[in-house]
C-alpha positions in Angstrom: 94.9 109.4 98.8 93.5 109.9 102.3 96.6 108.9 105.2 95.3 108.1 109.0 98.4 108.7 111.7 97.7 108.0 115.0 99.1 106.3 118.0 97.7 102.5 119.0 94.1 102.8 119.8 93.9 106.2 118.9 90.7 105.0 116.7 92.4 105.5 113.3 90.3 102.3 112.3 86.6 103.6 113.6 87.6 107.0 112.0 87.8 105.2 108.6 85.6 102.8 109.0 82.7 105.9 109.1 84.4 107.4 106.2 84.2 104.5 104.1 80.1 104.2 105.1 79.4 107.4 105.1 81.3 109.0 103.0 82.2 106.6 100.0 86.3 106.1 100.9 88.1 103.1 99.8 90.3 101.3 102.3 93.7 100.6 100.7 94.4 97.2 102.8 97.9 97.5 104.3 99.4 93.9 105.0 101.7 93.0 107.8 102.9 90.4 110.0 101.7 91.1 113.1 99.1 88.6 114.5 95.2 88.8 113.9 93.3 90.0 116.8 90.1 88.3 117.7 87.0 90.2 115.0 89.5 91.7 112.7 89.2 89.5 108.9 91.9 88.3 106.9 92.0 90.6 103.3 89.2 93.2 105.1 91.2 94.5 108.1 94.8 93.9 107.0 96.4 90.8 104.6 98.4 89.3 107.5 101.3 87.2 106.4 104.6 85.6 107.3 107.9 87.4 107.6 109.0 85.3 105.2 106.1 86.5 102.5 106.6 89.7 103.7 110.0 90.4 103.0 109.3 88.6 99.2 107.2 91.4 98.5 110.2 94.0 99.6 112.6 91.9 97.7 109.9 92.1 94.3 109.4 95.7 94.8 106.0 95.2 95.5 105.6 97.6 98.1 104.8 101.2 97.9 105.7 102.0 101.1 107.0 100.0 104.6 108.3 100.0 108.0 108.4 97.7 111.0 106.3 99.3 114.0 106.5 96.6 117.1 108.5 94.4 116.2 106.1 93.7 112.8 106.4 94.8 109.2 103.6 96.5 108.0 103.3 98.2 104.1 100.9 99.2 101.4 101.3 96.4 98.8 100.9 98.4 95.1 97.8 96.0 94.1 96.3 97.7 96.8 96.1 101.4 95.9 92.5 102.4 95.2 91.0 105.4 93.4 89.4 107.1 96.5 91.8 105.6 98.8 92.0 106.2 102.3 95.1 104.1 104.3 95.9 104.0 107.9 99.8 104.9 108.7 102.6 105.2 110.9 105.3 108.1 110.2 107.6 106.9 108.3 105.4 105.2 105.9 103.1 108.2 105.6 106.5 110.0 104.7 107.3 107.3 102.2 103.8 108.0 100.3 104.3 111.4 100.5 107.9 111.4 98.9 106.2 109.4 96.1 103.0 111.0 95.8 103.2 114.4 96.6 100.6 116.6 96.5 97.8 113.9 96.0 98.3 112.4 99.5 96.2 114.4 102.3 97.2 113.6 105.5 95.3 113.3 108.7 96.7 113.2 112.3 94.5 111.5 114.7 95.4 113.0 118.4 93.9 111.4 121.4 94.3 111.3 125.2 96.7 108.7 126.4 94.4 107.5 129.0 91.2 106.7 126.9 94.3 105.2 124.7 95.3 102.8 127.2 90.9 102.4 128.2 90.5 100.8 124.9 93.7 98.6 124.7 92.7 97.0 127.8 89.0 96.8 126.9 90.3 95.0 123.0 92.3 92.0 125.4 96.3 93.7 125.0 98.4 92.5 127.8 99.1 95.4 130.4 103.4 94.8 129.9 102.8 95.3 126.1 100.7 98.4 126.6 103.0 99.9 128.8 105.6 99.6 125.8 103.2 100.7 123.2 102.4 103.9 125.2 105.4 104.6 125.7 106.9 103.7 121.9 103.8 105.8 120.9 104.9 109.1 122.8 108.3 109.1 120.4 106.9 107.7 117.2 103.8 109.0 117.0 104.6 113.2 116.9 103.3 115.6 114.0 107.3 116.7 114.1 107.8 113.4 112.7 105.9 113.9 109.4 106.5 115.8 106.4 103.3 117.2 106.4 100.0 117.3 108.4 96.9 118.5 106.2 94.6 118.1 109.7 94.9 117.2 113.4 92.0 116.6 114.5 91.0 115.2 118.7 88.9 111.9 118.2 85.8 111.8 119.2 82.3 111.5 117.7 82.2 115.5 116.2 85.0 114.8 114.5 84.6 112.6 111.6 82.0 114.6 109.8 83.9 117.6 110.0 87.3 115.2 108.8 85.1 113.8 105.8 83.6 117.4 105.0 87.5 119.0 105.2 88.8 116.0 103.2 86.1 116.7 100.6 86.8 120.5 100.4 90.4 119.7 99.8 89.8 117.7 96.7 86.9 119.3 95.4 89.7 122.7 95.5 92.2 120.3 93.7 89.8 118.6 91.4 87.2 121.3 90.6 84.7 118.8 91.8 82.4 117.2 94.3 83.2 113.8 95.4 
């Protein structure tokens, strides 16, 4: 299992959006409660729900993992681990998955400069108030001191990914004896 930590708008999303085209990861849809933003799909981006739903599937044990990050509850539904996985996290949940996975979770930190950060969450339509919050929120949430383990930290931009997909493949073809 692939995790993705990073701040808001760090490009956690592009970063495994490329992985998945390129390099043949499976996106373990997370579900929360947060509102859909305008171009992101219903069951392909996130399964967004009610609180109410939401906290049925906490109540069911349904949920490997969850937190609330803004205000919203976000988690990784059980249905929705995938062989190959790759899943997009905030601290505490990545910790949760760790705790329960151990050794099979590799865990990516996404670093990025707060200014390109707050670039892109104007340039998606956030509301200035709400991204002053979020940056701030961000600075204390999002720290690698805050995770149990960090298997990379990588800066985001475009050189990145192919050396995060060729270190992610190294790692399991060590663990596996194999080639992805």
């Amino acid at each position: 299992m692939i995790v993705i930590i990073g701040a808001s708008a760090s490009g956690k999303t592009e970063i495994a959006k490329v992985l998945q085209s390129k390099y043949n990861f499976h996106k373990c849809i997370t579900t929360t409660t947060r509102q859909e933003r305008v171009n992101e799909v219903n069951g392909q981006d996130y399964h967004f729900v009610s609180k109410k739903v939401f906290e049925t599937l906490i109540s069911n044990n349904q949920l490997v993992e969850h937190a609330i990050y803004n205000d919203n509850y976000y988690g990784l539904n059980k249905a929705d681990l995938r062989p190959n996985g790759l899943v997009i996290m905030e601290p505490n949940g990545a910790n949760q998955l760790i705790k329960l996975l151990k050794d099979n979770v590799f865990v990516v930190f996404v670093n990025i400069d707060k200014v390109l950060r707050k670039a892109r969450m104007l340039n998606r339509g956030d509301k200035k108030l709400a991204i002053n919050e979020r940056l701030a929120h961000d600075d204390e949430i999002f720290k690698k001191s805050n995770l149990l383990k960090v298997d990379l930290e990588i800066m985001n931009n475009e050189q990145t990914i192919d050396m995060l997909a060729k270190s992610i493949n190294d790692a399991y073809s060590l663990k596996n004896g194999s080639q992805q």
